[in-house]
N, C-alpha and C positions, 0 to 999 in steps of 0.2 A: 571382602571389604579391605583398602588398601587401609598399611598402618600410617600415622600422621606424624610428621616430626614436629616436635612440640617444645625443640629448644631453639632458641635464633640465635645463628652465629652473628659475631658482631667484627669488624677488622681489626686489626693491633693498631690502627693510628683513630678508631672511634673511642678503643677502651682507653689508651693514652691521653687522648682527652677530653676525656669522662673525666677520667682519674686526677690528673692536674687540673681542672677545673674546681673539684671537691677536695683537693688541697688549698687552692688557690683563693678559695669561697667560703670555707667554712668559719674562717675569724667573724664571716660576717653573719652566721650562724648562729640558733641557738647550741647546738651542737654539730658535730660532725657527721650523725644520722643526720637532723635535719639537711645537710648540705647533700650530703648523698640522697635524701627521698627529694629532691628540688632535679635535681640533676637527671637523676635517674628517670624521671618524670618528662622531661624534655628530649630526653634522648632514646626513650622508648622502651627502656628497662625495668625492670623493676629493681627495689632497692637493696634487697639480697643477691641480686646477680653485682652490682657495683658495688657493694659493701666489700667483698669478694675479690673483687680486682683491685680496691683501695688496702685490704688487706695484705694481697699477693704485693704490691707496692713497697709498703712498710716492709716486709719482710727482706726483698729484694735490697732496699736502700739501709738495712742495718738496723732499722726501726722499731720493727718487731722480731718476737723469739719467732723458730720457724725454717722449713726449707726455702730456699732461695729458688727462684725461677730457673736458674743455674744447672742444681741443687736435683731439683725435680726433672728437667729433660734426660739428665744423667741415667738418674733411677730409675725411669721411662725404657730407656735405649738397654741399659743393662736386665731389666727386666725380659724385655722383648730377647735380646741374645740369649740368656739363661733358657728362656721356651723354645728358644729354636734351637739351643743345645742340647738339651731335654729330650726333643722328635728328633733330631739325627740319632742321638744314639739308641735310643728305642730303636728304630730304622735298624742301624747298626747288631741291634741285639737279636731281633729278630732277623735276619740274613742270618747271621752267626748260626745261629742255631738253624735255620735252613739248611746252609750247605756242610753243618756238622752231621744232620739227619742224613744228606744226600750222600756224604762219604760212608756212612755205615752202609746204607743202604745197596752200594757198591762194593762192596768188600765180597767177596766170596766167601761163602757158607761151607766148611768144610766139616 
């Protein structure tokens, strides 16, 4: 049975605006959920997926406490190097000891 993906990406210029729409809308709101479940609604989401990007927003523009979109690629990319730092020297460790075993193993037994 093939597996189903079951999240839908959406583009940076749909969540852009999504996201300013539910800035731009919510005065006329009972609340800012409300502007967001209105939005989210029209544009195919649901309201925790937009809640989510209206949050990552705030944080970005100084709004909210928080990593910055910025912030978060960084720690993404640095993460990623640190793992492939990590298998190179594994890599590294075990060779080592490869051709340390190899040199004994050559040495003549006297």
């Amino acid at each position: 049975m093939e597996a189903r993906k079951t999240t839908k990406t959406y583009s940076p210029e749909v969540k852009e605006r999504a996201v300013r729409m539910v800035l731009e809308h919510q005065g006329e709101q009972a609340s800012q959920w409300a502007a967001i479940c209105s939005i989210a609604a029209k544009i195919g989401c649901s309201g925790e997926t937009l809640r989510s990007w209206v949050r990552q927003r705030e944080r970005d523009d100084g709004l909210r406490e928080g990593m910055t979109s910025e912030v978060r690629e960084r720690l993404k990319a640095l993460e990623r190097e640190n793992r492939e730092l990590r298998q190179t020297n594994e890599i590294l460790r075990k060779a080592s000891a490869n051709f340390a075993q190899a040199e004994l193993d050559r040495r003549p037994r006297t």
